[in-house]
N, C-alpha and C positions, 0 to 999 in steps of 0.2 A: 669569702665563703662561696659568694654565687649559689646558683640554682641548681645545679649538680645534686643528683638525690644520693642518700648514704649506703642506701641498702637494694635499691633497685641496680638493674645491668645497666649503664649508658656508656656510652662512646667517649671518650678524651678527648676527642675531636670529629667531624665530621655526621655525616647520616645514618643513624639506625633505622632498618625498619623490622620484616619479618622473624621471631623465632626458629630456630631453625635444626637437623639433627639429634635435638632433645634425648639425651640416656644416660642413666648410669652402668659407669664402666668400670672393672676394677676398683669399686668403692668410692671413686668420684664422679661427680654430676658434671656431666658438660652440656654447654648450651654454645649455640652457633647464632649468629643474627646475621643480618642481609646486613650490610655496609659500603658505606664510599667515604672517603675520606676526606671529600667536601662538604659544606652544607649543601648541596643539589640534591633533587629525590630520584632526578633519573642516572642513570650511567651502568659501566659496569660493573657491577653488585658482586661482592667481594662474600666469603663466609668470614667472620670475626670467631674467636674461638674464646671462651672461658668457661674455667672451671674452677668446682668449689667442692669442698668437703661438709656442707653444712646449708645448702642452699640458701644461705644469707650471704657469705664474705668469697666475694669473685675475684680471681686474678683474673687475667686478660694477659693471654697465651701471641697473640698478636693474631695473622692470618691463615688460617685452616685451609682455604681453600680459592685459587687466585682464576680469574678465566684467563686463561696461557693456551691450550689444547684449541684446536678446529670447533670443536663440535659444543663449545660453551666459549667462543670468542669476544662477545658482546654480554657477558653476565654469568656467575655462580648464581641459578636462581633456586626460590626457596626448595626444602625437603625434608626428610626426618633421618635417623637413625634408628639403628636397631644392633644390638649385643646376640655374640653366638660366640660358645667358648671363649674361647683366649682372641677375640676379632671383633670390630667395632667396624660396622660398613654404613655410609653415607649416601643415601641416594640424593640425589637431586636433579635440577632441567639446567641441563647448557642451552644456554640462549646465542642464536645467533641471527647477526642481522644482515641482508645486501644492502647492494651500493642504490638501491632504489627504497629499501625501507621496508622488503618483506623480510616475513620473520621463517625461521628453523625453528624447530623444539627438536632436545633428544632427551631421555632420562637417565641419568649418567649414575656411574656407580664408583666410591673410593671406599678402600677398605685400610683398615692400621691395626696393629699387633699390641700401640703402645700408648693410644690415643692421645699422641705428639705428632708423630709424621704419618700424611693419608696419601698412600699410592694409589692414582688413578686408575682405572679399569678404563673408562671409555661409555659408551653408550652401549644400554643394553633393554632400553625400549625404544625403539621409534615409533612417528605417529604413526597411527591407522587409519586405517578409510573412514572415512564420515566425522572427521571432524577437521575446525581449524586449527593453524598451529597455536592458538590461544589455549595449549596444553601445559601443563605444571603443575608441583607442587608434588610429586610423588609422595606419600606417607604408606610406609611397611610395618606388618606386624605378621605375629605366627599364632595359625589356628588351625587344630585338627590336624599337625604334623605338615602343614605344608606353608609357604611365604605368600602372605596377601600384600598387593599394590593397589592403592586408588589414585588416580590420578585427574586432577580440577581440570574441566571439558568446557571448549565450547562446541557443540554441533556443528554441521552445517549448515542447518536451518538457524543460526546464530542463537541458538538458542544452549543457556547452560546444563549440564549432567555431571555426572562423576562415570572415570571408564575404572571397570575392575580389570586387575591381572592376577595369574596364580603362579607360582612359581616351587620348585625340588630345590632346588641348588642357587638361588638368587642372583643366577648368571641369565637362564633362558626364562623368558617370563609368557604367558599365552594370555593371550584378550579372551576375557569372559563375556563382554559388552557392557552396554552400559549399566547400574549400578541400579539408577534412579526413576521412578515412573516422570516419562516425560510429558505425559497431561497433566502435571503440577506445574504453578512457575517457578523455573530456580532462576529467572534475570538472565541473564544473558551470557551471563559465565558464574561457575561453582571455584572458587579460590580455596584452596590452603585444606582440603578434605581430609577429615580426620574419623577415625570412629574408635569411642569410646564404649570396649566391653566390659559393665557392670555385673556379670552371671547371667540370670535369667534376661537382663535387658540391657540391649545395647542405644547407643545414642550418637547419630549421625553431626557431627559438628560440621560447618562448613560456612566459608564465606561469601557468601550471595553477593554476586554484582548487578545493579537492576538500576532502572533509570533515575530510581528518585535518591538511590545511596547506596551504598557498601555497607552490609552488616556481617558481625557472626553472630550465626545460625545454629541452635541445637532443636534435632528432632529426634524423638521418643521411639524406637521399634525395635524391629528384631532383624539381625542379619541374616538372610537365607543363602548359605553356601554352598548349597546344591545349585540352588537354580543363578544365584551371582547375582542377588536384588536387594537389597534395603528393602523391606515391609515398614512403612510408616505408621505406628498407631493412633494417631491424632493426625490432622488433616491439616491445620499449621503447625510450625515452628516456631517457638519463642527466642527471644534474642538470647544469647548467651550472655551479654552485659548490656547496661540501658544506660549506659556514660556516653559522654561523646568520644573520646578516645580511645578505644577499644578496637582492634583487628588482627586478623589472621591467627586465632591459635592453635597451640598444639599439644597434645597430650602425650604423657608415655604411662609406662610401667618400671615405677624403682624396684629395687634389690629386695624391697619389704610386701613387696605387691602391691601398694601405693598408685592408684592414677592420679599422676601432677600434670596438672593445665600450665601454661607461662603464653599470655597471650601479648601482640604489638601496643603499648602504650602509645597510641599516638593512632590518627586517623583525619577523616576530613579534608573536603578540596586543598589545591594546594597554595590557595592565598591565605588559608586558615592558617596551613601549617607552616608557612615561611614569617610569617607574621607572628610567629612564639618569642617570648623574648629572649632562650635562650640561644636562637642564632646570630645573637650579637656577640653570644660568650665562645662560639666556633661549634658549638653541637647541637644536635635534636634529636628530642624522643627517648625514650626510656621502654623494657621491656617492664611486663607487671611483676607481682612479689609471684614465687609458683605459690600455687592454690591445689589444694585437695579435692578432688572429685568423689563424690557420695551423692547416696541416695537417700529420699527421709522423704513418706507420706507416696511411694512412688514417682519423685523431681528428682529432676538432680539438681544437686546443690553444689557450691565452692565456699571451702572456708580455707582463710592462710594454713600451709603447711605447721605444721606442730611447733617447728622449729625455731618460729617468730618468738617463742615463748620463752627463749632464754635470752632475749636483749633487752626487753622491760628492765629497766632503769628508773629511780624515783617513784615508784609506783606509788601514786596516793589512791585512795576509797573515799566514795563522797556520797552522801544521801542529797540529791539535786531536789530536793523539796522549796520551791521557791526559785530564789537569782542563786548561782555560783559563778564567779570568775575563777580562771585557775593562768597563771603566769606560765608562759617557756620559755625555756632558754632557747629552743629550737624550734625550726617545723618538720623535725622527725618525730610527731607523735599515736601513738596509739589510742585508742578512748573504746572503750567498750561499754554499754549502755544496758541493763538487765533488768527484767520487773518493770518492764514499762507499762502495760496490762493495756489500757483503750485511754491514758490520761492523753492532755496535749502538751506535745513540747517539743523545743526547741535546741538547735545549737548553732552558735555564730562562730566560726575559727576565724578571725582577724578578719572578719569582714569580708573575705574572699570564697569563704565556704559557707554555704547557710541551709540547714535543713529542718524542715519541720512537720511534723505528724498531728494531725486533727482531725479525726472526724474519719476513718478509714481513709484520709487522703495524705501521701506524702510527696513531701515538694522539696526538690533539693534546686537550691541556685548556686552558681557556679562565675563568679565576675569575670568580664572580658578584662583582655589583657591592654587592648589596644582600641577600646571605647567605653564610653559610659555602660554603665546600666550591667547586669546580669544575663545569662543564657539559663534556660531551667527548663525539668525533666518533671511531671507529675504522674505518680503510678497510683493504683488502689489498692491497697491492702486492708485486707478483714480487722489485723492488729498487729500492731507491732511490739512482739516478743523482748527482739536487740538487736540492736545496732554494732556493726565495731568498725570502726574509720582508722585507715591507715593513710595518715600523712609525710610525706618525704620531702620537704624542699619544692620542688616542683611537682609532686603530684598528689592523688586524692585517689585513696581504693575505699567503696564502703559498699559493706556487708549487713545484707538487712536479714533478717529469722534467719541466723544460721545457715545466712549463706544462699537463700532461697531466690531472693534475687540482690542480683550487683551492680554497683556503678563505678567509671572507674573514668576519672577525669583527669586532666593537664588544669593544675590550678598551683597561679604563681604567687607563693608567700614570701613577701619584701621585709617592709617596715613594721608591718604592726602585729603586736603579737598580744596571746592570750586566747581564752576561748572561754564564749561564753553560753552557759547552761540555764534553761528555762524551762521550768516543769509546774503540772497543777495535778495536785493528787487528786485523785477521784476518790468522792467521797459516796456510798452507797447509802 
């Protein structure tokens, strides 16, 4: 069986990292990931292609997109997608490297009629004055009748931004400038920039690179497209998950109007990440389940897309009044938690997941793969509503109020199975 999760995207072989492309087209969902077909995390970064009619069950189309061309010779790096009539276009950064180890950036463009075969265009942003080539990640959408680009910056002053473009025809694109106030710290470089427009409020996602770690980043404002700025309405940004494996996501718009997030399952220096145990079985890393973006109480929130809802299987109902143990046959399981009001309680999945709620504090541990002892995350919550944990084999997505906040871990379940439940009723 292995570690290989059921329902998540991973690789059959080799490195996964970034989501990538993200659209639905002609009624199927395609997702793109960064890939090499070793377990290494650097090299030529390949686009991997799959698609699904149900955002659960993935084929795996093979490779979408190869660096072949000049001007992506050293790497397909990441980017998004976007749908216009009968045409599916691809933007993304050709990476390219010299014989001394400086870098090119271009933002290249493929476009497909059939989203099977992507004919290249070529580049159709180069960089601009004032920044390093530490440029990438292009993500497109359409607002106000015209094509918006952001693109993850490093300055000159090595310091990071997001650069806006605008574009008619998604061929000639114009620099707006930069996006971001830069007497904020965005670290040293902005990765994987996304914005998600909710109506009245939109939500700046991004991957902040800074000296103490790499997160993503969701901040609360408003886009102003006249003047080509993000207005921030809060002063920080909250993490967009509080797992440890968590990076680069990216949002679209489905067929239904739908914004679906699908963010990198996997993160962390890279002794952390060579060190998983499934790169003994030839692969690493998994993408997350897509998640729904909404708003409640003015947050934004993620809960799994609707569609999880038709693979429950065995569904039992339990009053966790006291001890419950519950057997599985698997560690694909789901567990949704409701009416928990301010009681304390707990849950053990096999000794490898462990969380528990007391006292407005919740503590989730998470055991090392490759030493004793657990890693753990403690947040504060007023009360905890519900819970829903999604376990796969190799990993852990869990959702606390509705999604309010998320954690979304690499937790490896072997031998021991069952999950145990502790609760103490409050009694008034």
């Amino acid at each position: 069986m292995g570690m290989r999760p059921n329902y998540h995207i991973s690789p059959k072989h080799g490195f996964l990292n970034d989501p990538n492309g993200l659209a639905q087209f002609q009624g199927k969902y395609h997702v793109f990931y960064q890939w090499l077909p070793d377990v290494v995390p650097q090299g030529n970064k390949i686009w991997r292609h799959c698609v699904s009619e149900d955002l659960i069950h993935w084929s795996d189309q093979g490779c979408g997109l190869k660096p072949e061309e000049w001007y992506e010779k050293n790497g397909c790096y990441s980017g998004s997608g976007i749908t216009e009539g009968d045409s599916y276009y691809l933007f993304y950064t050709g990476n390219v490297r010299d014989s001394e180890g400086g870098r090119e950036t271009y933002q290249c463009l493929a476009s497909s009629s059939d989203g099977v075969n992507f004919h290249k265009e070529g580049p159709v942003v180069y960089l601009p004055e004032g920044y390093t080539p530490h440029f990438r990640d292009p993500k497109v959408w359409k607002k106000n009748g015209r094509w918006w680009m952001v693109v993850g910056a490093q300055t000159k002053e090595l310091k990071g931004n997001v650069a806006l473009f605008v574009s008619d025809d998604l061929k000639k694109w114009q620099w707006k400038g930069n996006m971001l106030d830069s007497s904020m710290d965005w670290g040293y470089m902005c990765e994987c920039p996304d914005l998600a427009d909710m109506g009245e409020r939109q939500f700046l996602i991004v991957s902040r690179q800074k000296e103490d770690g790499c997160k993503g980043m969701v901040f609360a404002g408003i886009m102003d497209y006249e003047q080509g700025r993000f207005h921030i309405s809060e002063d920080t940004g909250v993490l967009l998950d509080e797992g440890f494996d968590f990076y680069a996501p990216q949002s679209f718009a489905d067929e239904s109007g739908r914004c679906i997030l699908i963010g990198w399952l996997g993160a962390g220096e890279l002794e952390y990440q060579m060190s998983q145990p499934t790169v003994e079985e030839g692969w690493l890393h998994a993408l997350t389940i897509p998640r729904e973006l909404f708003i409640q109480n003015g947050k934004l929130h993620q809960r799994p897309v609707k569609e999880f809802e038709r693979i429950r299987r065995h569904e039992r109902v339990i009053e966790a009044e006291g001890y419950t143990f519950i057997d599985q046959e698997t560690w694909s399981v789901e567990l949704l938690a409701e009416q928990l009001s301010s009681q304390k309680i707990s849950f053990n999945f096999g000794n490898v997941l462990k969380i528990y709620f007391d006292n407005n504090n919740l503590l989730i541990q998470r055991k090392h793969w490759n030493m004793k002892g657990y890693d753990e995350v403690q947040v504060e919550i007023s009360e905890l509503e519900n819970i829903q944990v999604f376990l796969d084999q190799s990993t852990a997505e869990i959702f606390v109020n509705n999604g309010e906040k998320v954690f979304t871990f690499k937790a490896f379940f072997t031998d021991e199975k069952g999950i145990e439940i502790e609760s103490e009723q409050t009694i008034l």
